[in-house]
Backbone as a ProteinNet text record, in pm:
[ID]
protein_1_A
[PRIMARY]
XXXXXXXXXXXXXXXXXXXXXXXXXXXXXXXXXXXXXXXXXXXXXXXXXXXXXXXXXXXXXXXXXXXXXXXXXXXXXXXXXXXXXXXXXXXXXXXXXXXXXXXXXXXXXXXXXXXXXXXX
[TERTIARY]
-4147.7	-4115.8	-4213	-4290.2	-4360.7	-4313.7	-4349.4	-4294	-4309.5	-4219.9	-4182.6	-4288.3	-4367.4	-4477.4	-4410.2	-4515.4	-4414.5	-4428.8	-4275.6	-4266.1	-4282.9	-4314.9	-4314.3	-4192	-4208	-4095.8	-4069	-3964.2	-3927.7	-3887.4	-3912.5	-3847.9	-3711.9	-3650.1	-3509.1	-3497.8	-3406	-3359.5	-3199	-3175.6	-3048.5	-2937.5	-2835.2	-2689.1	-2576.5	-2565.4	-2441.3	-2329.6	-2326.1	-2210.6	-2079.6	-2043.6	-1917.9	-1886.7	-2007	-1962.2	-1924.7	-1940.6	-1902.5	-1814.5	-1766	-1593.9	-1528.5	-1562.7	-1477.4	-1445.4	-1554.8	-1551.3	-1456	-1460.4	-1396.6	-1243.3	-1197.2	-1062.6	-982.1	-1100.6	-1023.9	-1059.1	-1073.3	-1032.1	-1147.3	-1278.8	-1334.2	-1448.9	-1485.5	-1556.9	-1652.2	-1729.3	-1861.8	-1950.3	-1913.4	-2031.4	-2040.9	-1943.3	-1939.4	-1979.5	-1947.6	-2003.2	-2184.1	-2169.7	-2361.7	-2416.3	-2351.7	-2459.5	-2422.2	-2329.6	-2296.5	-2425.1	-2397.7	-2578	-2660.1	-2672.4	-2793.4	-2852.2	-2759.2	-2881.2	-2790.2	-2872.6	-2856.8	-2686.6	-2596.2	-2432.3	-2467.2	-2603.6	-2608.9	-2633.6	-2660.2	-2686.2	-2549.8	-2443.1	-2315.3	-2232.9	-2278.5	-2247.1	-2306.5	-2359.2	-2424.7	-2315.2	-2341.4	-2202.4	-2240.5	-2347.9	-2328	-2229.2	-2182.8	-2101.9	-1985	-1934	-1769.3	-1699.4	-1720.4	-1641.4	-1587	-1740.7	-1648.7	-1645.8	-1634	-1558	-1416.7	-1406.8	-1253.1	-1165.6	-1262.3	-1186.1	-1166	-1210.9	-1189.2	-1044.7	-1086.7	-981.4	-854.5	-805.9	-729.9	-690.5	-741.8	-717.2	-678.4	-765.8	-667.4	-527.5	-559.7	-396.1	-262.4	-345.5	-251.4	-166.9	-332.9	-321.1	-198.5	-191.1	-103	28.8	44.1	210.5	235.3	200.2	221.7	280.1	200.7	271.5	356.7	387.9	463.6	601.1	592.4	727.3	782.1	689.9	695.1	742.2	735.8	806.7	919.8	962.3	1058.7	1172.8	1117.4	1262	1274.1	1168	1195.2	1342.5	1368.5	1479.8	1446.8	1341.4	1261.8	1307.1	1456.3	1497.1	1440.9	1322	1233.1	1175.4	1077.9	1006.5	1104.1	1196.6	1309.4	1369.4	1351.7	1399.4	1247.9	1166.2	1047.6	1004.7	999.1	1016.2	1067.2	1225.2	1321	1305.8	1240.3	1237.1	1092.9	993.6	853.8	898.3	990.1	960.9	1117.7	1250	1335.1	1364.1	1314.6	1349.4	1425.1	1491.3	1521.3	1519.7	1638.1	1561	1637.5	1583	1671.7	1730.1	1867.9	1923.1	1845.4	1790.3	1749.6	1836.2	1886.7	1984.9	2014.9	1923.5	1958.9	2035	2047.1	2082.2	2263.7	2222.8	2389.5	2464	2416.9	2473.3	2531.1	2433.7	2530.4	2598.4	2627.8	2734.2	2834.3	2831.5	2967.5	3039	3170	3269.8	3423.5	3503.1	3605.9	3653.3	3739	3752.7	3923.7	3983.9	4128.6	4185.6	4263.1	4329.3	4442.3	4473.3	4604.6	4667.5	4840.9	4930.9	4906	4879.6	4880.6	5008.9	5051.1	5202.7	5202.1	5314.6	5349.4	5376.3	5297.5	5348.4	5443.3	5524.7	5639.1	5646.5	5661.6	5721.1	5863.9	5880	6015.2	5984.7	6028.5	5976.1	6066.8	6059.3	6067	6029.2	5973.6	5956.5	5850.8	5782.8	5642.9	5608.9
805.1	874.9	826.9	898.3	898.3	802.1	714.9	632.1	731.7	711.7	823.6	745.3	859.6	773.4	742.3	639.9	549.6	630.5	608.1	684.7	591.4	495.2	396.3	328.9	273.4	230	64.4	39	-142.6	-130	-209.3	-215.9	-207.5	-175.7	-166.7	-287.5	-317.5	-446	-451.8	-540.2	-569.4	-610.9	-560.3	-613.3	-633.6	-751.9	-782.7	-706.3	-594.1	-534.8	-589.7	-678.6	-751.4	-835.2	-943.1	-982.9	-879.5	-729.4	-648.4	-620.6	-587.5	-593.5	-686	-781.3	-886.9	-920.9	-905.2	-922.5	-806.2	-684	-587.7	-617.7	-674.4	-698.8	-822.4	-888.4	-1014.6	-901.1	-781.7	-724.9	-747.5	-763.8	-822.6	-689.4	-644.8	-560.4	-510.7	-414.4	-375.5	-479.7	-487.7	-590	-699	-758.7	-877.5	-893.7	-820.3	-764.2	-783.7	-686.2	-682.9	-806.5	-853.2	-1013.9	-1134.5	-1104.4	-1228.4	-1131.3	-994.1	-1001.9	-960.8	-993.7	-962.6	-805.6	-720.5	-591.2	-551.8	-420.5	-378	-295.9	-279.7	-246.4	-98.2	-47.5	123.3	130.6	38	86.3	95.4	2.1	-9.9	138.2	209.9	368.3	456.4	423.4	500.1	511.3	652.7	676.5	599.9	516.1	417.6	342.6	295.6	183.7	254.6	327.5	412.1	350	342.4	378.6	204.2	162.3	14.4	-52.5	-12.8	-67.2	-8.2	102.9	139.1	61.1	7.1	-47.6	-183	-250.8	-361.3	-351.8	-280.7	-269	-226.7	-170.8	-109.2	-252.1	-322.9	-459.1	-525	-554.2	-629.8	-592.2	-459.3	-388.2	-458	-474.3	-447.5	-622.6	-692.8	-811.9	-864.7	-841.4	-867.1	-814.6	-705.6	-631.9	-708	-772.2	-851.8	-940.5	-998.1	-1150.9	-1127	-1055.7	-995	-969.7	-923.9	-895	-1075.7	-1131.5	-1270	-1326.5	-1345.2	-1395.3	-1359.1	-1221.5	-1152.6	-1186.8	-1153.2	-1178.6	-1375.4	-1423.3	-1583.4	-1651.4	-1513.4	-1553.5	-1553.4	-1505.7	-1516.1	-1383.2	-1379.3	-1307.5	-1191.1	-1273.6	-1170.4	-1118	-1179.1	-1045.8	-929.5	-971.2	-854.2	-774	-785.7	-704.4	-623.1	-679.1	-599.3	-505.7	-554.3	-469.5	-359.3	-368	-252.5	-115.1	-222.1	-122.7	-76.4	-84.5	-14.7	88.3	34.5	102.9	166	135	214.3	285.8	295.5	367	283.5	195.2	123.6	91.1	45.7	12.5	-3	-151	-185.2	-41.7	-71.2	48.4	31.9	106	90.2	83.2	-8.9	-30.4	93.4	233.6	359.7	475.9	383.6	470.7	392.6	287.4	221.2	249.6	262.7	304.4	461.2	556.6	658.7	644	577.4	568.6	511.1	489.1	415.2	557.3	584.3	683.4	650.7	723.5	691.3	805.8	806.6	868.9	919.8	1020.8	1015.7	1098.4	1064.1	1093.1	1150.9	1274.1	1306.6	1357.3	1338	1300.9	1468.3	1486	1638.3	1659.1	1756.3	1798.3	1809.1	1740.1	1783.2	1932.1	1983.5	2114.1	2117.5	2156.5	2152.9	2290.8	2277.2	2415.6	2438.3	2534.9	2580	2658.7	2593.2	2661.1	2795	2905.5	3033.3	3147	3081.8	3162.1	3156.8	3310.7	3357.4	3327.7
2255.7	2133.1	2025.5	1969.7	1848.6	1736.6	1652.1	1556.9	1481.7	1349.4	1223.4	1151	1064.7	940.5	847.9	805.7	724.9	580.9	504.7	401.5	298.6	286.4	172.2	106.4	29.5	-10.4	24.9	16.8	32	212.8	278.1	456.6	412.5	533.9	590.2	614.4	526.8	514.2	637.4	738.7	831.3	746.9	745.4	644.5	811.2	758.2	926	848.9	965.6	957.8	958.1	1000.8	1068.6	925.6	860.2	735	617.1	614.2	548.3	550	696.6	712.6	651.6	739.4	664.9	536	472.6	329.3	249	306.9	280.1	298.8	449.9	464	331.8	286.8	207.7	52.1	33.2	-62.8	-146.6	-129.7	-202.1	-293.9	-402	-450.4	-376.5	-423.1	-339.9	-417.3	-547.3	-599.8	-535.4	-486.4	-413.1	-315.9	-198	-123.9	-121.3	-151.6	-226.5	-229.5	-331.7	-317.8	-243.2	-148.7	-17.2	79.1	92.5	202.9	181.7	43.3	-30.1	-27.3	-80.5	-85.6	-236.8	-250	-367.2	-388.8	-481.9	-497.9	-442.8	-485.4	-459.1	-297.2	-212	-80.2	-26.7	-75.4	-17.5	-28.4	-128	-104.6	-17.2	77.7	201.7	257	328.5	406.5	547.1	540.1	684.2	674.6	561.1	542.7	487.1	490.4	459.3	524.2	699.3	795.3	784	805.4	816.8	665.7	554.1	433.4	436.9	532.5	504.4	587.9	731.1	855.1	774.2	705.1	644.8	572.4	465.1	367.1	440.8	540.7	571.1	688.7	771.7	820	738.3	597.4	520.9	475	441.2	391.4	493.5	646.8	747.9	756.4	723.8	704.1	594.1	461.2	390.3	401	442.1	511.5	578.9	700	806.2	747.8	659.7	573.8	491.2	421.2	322.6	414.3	553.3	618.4	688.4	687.6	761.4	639.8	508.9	427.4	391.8	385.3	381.1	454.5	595.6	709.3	730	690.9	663.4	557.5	484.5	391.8	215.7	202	90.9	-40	-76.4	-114.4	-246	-315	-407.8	-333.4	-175.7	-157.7	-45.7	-10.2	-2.2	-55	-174.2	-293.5	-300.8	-316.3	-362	-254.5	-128	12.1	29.3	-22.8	-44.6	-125.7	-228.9	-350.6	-282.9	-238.9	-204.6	-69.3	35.5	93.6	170.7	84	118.5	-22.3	-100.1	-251.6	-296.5	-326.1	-389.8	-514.1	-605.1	-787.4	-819.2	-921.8	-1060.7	-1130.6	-1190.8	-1287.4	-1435.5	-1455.8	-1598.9	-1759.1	-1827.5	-1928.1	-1995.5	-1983.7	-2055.5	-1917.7	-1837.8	-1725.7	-1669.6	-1711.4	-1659.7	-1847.6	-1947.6	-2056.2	-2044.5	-1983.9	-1927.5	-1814.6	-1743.4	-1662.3	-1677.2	-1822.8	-1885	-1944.6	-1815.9	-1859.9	-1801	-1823.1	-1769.6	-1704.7	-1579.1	-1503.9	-1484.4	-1523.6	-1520.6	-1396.7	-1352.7	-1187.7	-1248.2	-1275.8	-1319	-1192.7	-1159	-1057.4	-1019.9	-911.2	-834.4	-753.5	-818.1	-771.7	-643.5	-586.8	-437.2	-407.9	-304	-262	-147.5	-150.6	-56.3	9.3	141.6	192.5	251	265.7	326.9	476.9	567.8	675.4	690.8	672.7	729.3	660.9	486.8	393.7	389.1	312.9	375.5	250.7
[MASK]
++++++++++++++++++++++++++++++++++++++++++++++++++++++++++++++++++++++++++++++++++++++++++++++++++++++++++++++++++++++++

């Protein structure tokens, strides 16, 4: 195969893919990113690097749920509450919302109905 002519410009610089991930999973910026392997914040927007800045971020996501449920079912009663409330709907009453639910409720005595068995 023919080599492509060269178009000028700065070389193709190698970025370890794998430290991108990673760096991505611990949540870390693109800027940051950028200057742990040294290239410029604008190359990190190549759609070469989408796939695995998302596989990162989304490992880490998976990473902190994991721990977040391991503290939880450990007995850790705030982040069970916070658990609940994210992911069964859950929620504090808000003080303008338990102020309307201050009513009173009256049960007035409902007459016995009686029948007579043969009368229609």
């Amino acid at each position: 195969m023919p080599k492509e002519k060269d178009k000028g410009g700065r070389p193709f610089k190698e970025i370890d893919m794998e430290a991108v991930r990673k760096l991505s999973a611990l949540h870390c910026t693109k800027q940051e990113i950028a200057s742990f392997v040294g290239c410029h914040l604008d190359t990190l927007y190549h759609e070469r690097f989408a796939e695995v800045l998302q596989k990162g971020a989304d490992e880490g996501k998976i990473s902190l749920k994991r721990k977040m449920y391991e503290v939880a079912m450990s007995g850790n009663a705030v982040m069970l509450i916070w658990l609940s409330k994210q992911h069964l709907g859950m929620r504090d009453k808000q003080p303008d919302e338990i102020q309307q639910l201050n009513y009173t409720v009256v049960i007035n005595d409902v007459p016995k109905v009686e029948t007579v068995e043969g009368k229609k």
